[in-house]
N, C-alpha and C positions, 0 to 999 in steps of 0.2 A: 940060852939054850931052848930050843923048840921040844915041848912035851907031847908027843902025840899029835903031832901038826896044828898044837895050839896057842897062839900069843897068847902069855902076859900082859897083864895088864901097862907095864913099863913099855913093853916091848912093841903094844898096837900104839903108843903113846908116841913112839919112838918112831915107827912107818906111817901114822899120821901127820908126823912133821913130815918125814921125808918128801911125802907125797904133795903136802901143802906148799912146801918152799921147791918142789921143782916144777907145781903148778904155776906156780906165783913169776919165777922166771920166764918160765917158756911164754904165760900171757894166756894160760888157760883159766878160763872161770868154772865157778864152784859147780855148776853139773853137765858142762860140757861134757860131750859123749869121749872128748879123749882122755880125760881125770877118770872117768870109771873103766877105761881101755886098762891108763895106766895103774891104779889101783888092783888091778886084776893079774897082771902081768909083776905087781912089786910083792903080790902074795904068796902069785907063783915062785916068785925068787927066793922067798925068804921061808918058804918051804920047803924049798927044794934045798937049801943050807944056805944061801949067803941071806949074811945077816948085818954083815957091816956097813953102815951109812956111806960110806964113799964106795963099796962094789954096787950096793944096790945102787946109786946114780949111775956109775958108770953103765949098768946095765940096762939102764932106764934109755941112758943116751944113745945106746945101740938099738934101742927098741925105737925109737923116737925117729932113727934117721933111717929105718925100716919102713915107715909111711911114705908112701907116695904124691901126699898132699902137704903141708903144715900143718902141723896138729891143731894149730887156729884155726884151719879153717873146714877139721871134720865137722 
């Protein structure tokens, strides 16, 4: 549960995997300007109440197929 729109420490622990293992698929490296798109948009998610590791991808994936380029090759 989000206190005051603040992660726990389990909880950044938990959206730093997410983020790491859908970088790691897609083929994005560590400071790629799309890792900190998507970092931004999985905080807004999990702010806004979804908190489940498989809504937050799915909503990554909609966010992802919303670029106009490959996100390799922002």
């Amino acid at each position: 549960m989000i206190l005051q729109g603040i992660a726990d420490a389990e909880q950044l622990a938990t959206l730093t995997r997410i983020l790491d293992d859908y970088c790691e698929q897609a083929g994005i490296e560590g400071s790629h300007p799309a890792r900190e798109h998507l970092a931004r948009r999985l905080i807004a998610l999990f702010s806004g109440g979804i908190d489940s590791p498989d809504d937050i991808k799915m909503a990554l994936d909609s966010i992802s197929k919303e670029f106009h380029t490959d996100l390799r090759a922002m």
